[in-house]
C-alpha positions in Angstrom: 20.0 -10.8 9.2 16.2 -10.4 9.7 14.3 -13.6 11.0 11.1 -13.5 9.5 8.0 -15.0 10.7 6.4 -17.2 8.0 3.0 -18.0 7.5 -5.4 -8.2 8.9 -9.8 -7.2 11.2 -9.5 -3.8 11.8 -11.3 -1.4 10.5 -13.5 1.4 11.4 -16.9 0.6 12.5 -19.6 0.5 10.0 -21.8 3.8 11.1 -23.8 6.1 9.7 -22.5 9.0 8.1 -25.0 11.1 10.4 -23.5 9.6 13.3 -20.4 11.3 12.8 -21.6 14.5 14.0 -23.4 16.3 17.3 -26.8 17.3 18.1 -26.1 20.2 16.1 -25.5 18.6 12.9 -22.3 19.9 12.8 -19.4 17.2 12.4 -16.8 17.9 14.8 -13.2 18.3 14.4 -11.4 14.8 15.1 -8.5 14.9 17.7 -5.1 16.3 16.2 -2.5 13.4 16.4 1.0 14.3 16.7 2.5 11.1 14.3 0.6 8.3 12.5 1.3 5.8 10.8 -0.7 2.8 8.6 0.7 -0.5 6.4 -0.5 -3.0 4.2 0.7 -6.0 2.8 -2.0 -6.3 0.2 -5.5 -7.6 -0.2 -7.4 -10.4 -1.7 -8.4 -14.0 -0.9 -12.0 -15.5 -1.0 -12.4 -16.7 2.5 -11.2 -15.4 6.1 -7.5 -15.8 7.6 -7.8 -19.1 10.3 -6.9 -17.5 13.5 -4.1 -19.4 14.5 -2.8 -17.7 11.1 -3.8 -14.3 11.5 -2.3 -14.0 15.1 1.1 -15.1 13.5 0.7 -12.5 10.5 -0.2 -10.2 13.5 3.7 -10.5 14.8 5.1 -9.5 11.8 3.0 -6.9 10.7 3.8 -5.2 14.1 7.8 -5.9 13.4 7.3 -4.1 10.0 5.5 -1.1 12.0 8.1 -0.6 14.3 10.3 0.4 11.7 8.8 3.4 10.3 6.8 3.9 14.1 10.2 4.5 15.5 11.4 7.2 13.0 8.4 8.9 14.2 8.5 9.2 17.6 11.9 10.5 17.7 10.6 13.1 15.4 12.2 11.7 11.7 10.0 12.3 8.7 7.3 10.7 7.4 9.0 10.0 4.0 12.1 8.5 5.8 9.2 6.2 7.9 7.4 4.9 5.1 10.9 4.0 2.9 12.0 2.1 5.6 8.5 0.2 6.1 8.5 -0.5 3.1 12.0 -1.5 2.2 10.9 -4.1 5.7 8.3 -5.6 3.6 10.3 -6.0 0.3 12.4 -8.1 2.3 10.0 -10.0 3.7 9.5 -13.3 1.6 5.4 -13.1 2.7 4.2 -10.5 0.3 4.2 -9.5 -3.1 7.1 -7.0 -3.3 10.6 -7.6 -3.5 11.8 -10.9 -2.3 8.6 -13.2 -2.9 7.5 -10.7 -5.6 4.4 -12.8 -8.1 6.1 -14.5 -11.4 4.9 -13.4 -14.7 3.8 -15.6 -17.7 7.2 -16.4 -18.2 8.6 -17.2 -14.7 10.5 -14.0 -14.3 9.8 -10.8 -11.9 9.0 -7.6 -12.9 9.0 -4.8 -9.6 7.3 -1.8 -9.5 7.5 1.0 -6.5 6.4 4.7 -6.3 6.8 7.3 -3.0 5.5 11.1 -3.0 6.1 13.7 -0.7 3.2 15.3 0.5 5.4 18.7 1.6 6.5 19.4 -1.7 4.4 16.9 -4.2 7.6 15.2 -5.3 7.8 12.0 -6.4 9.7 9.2 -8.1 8.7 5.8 -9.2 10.2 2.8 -11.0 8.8 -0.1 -13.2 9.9 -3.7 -14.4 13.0 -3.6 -12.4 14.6 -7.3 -12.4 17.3 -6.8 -10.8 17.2 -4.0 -7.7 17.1 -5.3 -4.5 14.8 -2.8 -3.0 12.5 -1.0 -5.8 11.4 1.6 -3.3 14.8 2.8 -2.9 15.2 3.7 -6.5 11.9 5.4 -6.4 13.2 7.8 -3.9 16.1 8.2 -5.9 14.3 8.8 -8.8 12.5 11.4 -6.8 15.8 12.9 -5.2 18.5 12.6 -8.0 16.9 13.1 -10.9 14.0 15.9 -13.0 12.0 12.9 -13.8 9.0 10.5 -11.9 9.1 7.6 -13.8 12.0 5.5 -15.0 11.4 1.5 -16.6 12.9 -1.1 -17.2 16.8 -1.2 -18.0 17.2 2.5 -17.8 15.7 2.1 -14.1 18.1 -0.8 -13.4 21.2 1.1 -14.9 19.7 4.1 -12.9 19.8 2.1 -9.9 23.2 0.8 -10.5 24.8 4.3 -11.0 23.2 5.5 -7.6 24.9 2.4 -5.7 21.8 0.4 -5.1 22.1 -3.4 -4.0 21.9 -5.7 -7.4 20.7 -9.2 -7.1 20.3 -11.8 -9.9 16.3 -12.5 -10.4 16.4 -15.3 -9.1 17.0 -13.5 -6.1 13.0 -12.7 -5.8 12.0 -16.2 -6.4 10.1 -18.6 -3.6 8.9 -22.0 -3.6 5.1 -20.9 -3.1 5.9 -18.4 -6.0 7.2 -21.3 -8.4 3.6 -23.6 -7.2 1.7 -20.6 -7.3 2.6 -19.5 -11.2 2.6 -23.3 -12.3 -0.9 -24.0 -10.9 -1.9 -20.5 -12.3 -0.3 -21.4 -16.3 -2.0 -24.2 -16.0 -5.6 -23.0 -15.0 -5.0 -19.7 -17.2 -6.7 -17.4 -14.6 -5.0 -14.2 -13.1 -3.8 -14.8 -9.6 -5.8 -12.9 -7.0 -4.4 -8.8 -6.2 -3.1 -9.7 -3.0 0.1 -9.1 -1.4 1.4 -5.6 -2.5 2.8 -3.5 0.6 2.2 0.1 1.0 2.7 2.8 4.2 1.4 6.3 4.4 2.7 8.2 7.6 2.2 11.6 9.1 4.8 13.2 11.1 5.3 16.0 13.7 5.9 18.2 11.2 2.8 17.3 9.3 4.1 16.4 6.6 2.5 13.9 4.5 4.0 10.4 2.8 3.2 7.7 1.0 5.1 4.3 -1.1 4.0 1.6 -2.2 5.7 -1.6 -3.8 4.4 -4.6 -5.7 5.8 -7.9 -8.3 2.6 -6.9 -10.0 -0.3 -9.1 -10.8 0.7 -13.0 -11.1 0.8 -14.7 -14.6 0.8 -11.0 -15.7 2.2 -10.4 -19.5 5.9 -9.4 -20.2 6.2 -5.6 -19.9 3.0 -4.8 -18.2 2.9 -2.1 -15.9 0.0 -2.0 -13.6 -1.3 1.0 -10.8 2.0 1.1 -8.5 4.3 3.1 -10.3 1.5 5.6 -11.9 1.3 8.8 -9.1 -2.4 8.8 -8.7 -3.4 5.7 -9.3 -2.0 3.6 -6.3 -0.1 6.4 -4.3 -0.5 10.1 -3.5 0.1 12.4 -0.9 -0.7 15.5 -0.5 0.0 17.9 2.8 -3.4 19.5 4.4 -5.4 16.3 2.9 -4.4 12.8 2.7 -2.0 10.4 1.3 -3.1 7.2 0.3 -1.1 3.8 -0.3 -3.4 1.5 -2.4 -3.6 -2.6 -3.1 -5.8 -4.0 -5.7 -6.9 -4.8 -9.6 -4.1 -2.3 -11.1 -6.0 -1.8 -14.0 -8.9 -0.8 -12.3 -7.2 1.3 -10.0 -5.5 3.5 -13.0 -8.6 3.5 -14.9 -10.3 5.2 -11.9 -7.1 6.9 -10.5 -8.0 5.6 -6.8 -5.5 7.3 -4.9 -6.1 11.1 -6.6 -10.1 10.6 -6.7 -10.0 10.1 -3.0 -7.9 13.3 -2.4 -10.3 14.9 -5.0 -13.3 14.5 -3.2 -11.3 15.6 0.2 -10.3 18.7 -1.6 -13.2 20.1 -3.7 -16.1 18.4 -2.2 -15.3 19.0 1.3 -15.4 15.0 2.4 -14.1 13.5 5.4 -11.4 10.8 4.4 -14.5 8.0 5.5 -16.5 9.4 3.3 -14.2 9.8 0.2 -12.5 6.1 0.6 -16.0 5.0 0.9 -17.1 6.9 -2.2 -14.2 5.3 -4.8 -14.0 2.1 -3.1 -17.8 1.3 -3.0 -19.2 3.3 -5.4 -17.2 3.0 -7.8 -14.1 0.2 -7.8 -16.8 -2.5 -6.3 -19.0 -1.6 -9.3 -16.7 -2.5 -11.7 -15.9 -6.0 -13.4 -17.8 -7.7 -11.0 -16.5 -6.3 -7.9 -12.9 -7.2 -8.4 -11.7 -6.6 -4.9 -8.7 -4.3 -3.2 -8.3 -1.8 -0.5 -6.7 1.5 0.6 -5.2 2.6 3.8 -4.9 6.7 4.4 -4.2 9.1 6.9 -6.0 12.8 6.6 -4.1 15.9 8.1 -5.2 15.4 11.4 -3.6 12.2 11.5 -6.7 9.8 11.1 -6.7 6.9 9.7 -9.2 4.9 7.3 -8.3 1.3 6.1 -10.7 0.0 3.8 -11.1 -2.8 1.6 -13.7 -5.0 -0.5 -12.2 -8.4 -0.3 -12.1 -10.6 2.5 -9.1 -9.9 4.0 -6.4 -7.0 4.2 -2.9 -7.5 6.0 -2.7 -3.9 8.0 -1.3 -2.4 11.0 -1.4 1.1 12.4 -0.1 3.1 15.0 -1.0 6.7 16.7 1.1 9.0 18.9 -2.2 8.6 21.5 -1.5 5.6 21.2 -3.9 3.6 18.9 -2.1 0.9 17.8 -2.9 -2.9 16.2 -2.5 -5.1 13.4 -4.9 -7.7 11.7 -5.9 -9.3 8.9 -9.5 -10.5 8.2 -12.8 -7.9 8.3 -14.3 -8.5 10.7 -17.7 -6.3 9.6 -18.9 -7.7 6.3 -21.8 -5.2 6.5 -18.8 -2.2 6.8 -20.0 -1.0 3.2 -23.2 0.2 4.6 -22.2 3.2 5.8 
């Protein structure tokens, strides 16, 4: 049995847009890698990580890489990398996915998970599961053993159940800091802060594209509500020859601007570098919105570079590159990154 560590900044320096290319004004053709891979555990908070704290997240985010790192390296897929990432996190009590998933109004959990395959644009997804141990393992099966993308509620669960899938009681999810965290929340009736969902986006030798992503939703949120996750385009995407994305944020938001498919848009049609297209949605659009309500994104292009991005104070994130590139962190550590 896992030990988990109880209780992320990197990201890409804040330059100009014209410093991305030579004295010829011609942007040159980034390095091809042959694997990489990038995790979140969700975005939020309104003040920086201590660093005592953020060096102890930084040993678990690593643990969680090494799952899906290894599949890599000895030349497994990228969707068989980011399921087992993420099925890491779900167990994790830290986050908001799977054991520790957010309460809603009534106390209860409600999961939601989604995965695509860049290769082939499959993908499955699942919504207000209560009872599945890992959510991301039904979406794969959704994706694998069945015509459709999207199953909720009981007919996910009874799904799940037919494919052999571990069944817990929903108490199951439940954690102390949870149980505070709703109470104090009822009390003040205020949403809870989008932080916590986990995500993974990979690239393999192959160059084949994958993404998943898994979340308890937004805390305090009504009975039945479905937020960005489980909707392919909104939260998650992947696409081979372009990007995949794996999203954490305001779900409504994110569906009402379909993050994950805008920033593969503006890849695909408008000729964008992945910088410029996160920086386009995130900024320009998501951070105009309701007063800024913050999230992030993490993505890999089809040369295997990565761009983690966010508008909040912190993101939990860690990455990994067959050149090596490696790291994990939590806070930003360039507030003027927007400025690009």
């Amino acid at each position: 049995m896992r030990k988990f560590i109880s209780i992320t900044l990197f990201v890409l320096s804040g330059l100009f847009v014209a410093s991305c290319t030579d004295n010829s004004g011609v942007r040159p053709e980034p390095i091809q890698e042959e694997w990489s891979i990038v995790l979140h555990g969700g975005a939020g908070g309104k003040s920086e990580m201590p660093a005592e704290d953020e060096e102890i997240f930084k040993i678990f985010l690593n643990e969680a890489l090494v799952e899906g790192k290894t599949i890599l390296e000895n030349g497994g897929s990228a969707l068989d990398a980011v399921q087992a990432t993420v099925i890491y996190l779900e167990d994790c009590p830290l986050f908001n996915a799977g054991k520790g998933a957010v309460m809603t109004s009534d106390k209860r959990h409600e999961l939601d998970a989604c995965i695509m395959d860049g290769s082939n644009l499959m993908a499955g997804a699942v919504a207000g599961l209560t009872d599945v141990k890992n959510p991301i393992k039904a979406a794969r099966l959704v994706m694998e053993k069945t015509p459709h993308v999207l199953l909720i509620g009981e007919g996910a669960s009874h799904f799940a159940k037919e494919q052999g899938l571990e069944i817990v009681p929903n108490s199951y999810f439940t954690t102390e800091g949870r149980v505070k965290e709703i109470e104090k929340l009822l009390s003040e009736r205020k949403q809870g802060s989008p932080m916590g969902t986990v995500g993974c986006v990979a690239i393999d030798k192959n160059g084949n594209i994958a993404a998943a992503t898994s979340t308890g939703g937004m805390a305090g949120k009504k009975w039945g509500r479905v937020g960005d996750v489980p909707i392919v385009g909104a939260s998650t995407i992947a696409h081979n020859g372009v990007v995949g994305v794996s999203s954490t944020g305001h779900g409504e938001l994110w569906i009402r601007q379909s993050v994950a498919h805008d920033i593969y848009a503006l890849m695909e049609y408008k000729g964008m570098t992945l910088k410029e297209a996160v920086h386009e949605v995130l900024w320009n659009k998501i951070d105009k919105m309701e007063g800024g309500t913050g999230g992030g994104v993490i993505c890999i292009d089809a040369t295997g570079d990565i761009v983690m991005d966010f508008t909040t104070k912190i993101m939990f994130r860690a990455w990994a590159k067959s050149s090596g590139d490696t790291g994990a962190a939590v806070n930003r550590t360039n507030p003027e990154e927007k400025k690009i």
